[in-house]
N, C-alpha and C positions, 0 to 999 in steps of 0.2 A: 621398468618400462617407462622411465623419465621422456617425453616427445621433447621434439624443440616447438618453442612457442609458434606454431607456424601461421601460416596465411590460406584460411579453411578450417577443417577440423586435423586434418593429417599433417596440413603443411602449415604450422603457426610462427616461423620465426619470421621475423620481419629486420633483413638485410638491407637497406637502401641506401641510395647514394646520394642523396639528400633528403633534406625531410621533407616528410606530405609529399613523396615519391618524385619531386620537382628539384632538379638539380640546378641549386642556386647556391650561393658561396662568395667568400671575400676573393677577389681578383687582383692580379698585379699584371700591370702595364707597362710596358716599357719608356724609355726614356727615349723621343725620337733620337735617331741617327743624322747627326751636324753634319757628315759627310753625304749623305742623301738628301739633303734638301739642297746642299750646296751646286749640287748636280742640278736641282732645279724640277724635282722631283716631291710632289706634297709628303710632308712627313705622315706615318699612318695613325690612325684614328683610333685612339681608343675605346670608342664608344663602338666603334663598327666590330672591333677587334673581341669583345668584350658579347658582340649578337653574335658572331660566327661562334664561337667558343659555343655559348650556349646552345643553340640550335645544334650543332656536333654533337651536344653529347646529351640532349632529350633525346635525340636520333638517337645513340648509344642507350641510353638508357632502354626504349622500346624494344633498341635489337637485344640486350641481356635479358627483357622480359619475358618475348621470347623464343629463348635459347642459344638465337643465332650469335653467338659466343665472337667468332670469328669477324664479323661485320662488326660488332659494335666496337670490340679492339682497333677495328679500322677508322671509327667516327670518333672513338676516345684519342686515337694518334691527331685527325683531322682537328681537334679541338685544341690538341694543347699544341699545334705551330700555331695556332692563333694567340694565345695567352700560356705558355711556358710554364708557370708557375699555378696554376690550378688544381686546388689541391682537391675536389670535386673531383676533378677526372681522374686524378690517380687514386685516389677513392676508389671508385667505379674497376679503374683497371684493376684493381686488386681483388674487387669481387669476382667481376670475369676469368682472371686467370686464378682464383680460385677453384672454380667452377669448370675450368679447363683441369684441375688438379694442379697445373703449373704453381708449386707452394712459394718457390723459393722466388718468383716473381712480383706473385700476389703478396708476401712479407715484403717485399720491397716497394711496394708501390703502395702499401697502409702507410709504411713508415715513411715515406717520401709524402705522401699528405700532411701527415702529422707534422713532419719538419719544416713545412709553407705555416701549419695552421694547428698549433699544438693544441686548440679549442675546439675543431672541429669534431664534432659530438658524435654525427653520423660515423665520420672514421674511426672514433675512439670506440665506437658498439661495432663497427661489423671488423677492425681488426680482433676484437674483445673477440668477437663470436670465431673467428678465425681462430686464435689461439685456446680455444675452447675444443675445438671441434680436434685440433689434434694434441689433446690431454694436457696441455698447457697452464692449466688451471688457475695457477697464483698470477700468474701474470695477466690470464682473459680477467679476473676477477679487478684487477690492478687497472685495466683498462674501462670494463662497465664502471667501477668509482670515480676514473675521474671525467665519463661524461656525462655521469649521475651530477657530477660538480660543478655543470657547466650553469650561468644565469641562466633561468629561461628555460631549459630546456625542456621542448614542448614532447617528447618522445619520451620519457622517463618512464612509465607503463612498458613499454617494448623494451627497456634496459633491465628494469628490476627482475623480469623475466627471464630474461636471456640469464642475469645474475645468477638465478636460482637454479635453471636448470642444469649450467654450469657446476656450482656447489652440489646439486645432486650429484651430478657423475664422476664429482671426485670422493662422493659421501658424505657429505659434510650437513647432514639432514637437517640442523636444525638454525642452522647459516639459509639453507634451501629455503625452509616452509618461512624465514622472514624475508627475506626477498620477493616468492610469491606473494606471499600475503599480502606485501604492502604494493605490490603489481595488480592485486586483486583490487583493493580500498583504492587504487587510482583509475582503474578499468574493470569496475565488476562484469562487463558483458564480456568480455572477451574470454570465450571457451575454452582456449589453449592454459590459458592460464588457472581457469575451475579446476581441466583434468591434471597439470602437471601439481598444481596445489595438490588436488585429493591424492594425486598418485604418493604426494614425501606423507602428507598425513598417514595412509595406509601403511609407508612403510616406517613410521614414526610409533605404531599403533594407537593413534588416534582416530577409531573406528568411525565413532559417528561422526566428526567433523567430515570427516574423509567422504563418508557418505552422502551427508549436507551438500558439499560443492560438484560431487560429479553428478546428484540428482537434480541440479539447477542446467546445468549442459543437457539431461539426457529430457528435462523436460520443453526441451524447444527440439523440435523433429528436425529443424533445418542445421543443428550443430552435433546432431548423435548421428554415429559411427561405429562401426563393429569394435575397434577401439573404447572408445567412452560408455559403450555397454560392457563390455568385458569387465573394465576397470569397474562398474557396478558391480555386475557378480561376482569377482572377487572379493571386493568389500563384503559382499554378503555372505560367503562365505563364511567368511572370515569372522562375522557376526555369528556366526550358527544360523544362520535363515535360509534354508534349503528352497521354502515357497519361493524368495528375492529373485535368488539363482536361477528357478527353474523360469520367474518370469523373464529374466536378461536374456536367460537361453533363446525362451521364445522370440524374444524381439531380434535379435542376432537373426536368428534362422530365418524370419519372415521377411527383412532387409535385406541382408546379406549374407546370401545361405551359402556365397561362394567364402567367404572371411577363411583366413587362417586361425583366427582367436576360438572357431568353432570345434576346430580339432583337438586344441586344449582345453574345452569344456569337455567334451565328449570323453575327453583321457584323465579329466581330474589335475590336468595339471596348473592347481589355482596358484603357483607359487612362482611362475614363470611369465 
């Protein structure tokens, strides 16, 4: 039951197209055209050229946020007649036609960023997380390294995660529980990371650690979820502590008596 580190308790990975959700990025401007000005025509402005770009594709970003998939492809095209070479927007593009499932687009346009801006960190995690997502593993791994290697990188909490949850799903449990962990010592608050932590512990059989980190989640009301109580009862299970269990149950059923995780209590099935 490895989650992606997402954004909430359900949805913790965090994909962005630039950092601190603000798509900013090195730009290239063109060289005016000797033939247009000779026309007698002001050469264009890279400073003007350089706000439209942006402004495109903050738009694009709001419209990927949400959903409208179609529109923001529009505001990402809109951006790059202005600055060509933006490797921000094909960033972006690549999440959206991710997201549209369009694969073989969305690979071309991680890779077409990289190739403007072989540093950019953002590209280098959400291609990483792209080639993750469809079992790619040495290579997403290959990618969260080297934007773990960028100076500076102020997102590195959101990579070591991705890292691990990665290396879970290829198995690699004990590659996993150091990546979380050191996701954990850079962002102890962030839930996503407690449960995917506990969840490799658990399957590591490292009981009480395991335990330790999902009762730090399940002790703030506003990050527990039929998920991150499950993942308790399990552990407890697992421990021999039938009271733990019977108390998870309760909480489950009193929150969210609709959950699916309810059905596999009811059925004993702690191993799924």
């Amino acid at each position: 039951m490895i989650r992606s580190p997402l954004r909430g308790i359900a949805v913790w990975l965090v994909c962005v197209a630039g950092s601190g959700s603000v798509l900013l990025g090195c730009v290239s401007t063109s060289t005016p055209n000797p033939s247009v000005e000779r026309r007698g025509t002001a050469a264009p402005d890279p400073q003007e050229a350089e706000r439209r770009a942006q402004v495109r594709l903050q738009l694009a970003s709001a419209y990927y946020s949400q959903g409208q998939y179609d529109t923001a492809l529009e505001e990402v095209r809109r951006s790059l007649a202005s600055i060509p070479n933006h490797a921000p927007a094909y960033n972006l593009r690549g999440l959206i036609h991710a997201a549209l499932g369009d694969e073989r687009q969305a690979e071309e346009s991680f890779q077409r960023a990289l190739q403007i801006n072989g540093r950019d960190a953002d590209a280098l995690h959400n291609y990483g997380w792209f080639l993750c997502q469809r079992q790619r593993f040495a290579d997403a791994v290959g990618q969260f390294n080297q934007a773990l290697a960028q100076p500076q990188y102020r997102d590195a909490p959101r990579t070591y995660a991705a890292r691990g949850v990665c290396q879970a799903r290829a198995g690699q449990w004990l590659e996993a529980e150091a990546s979380l962990m050191r996701s954990y010592e850079l962002d102890p608050a962030n839930p996503g990371t407690a449960l995917n932590l506990s969840d490799v512990l658990l399957r590591r059989g490292e009981l009480t650690r395991a335990r330790f980190y999902i009762g730090r989640v399940n002790a703030v009301p506003d990050n527990t979820n039929a998920q991150t109580l499950w993942l308790a009862a399990r552990i407890e299970h697992k421990l021999g502590n039938p009271m733990g269990v019977r108390e998870y149950g309760e909480r489950m059923r009193a929150r969210f008596p609709q959950a699916p995780e309810l059905v596999l209590l009811d059925r004993g099935r702690f191993d799924e």
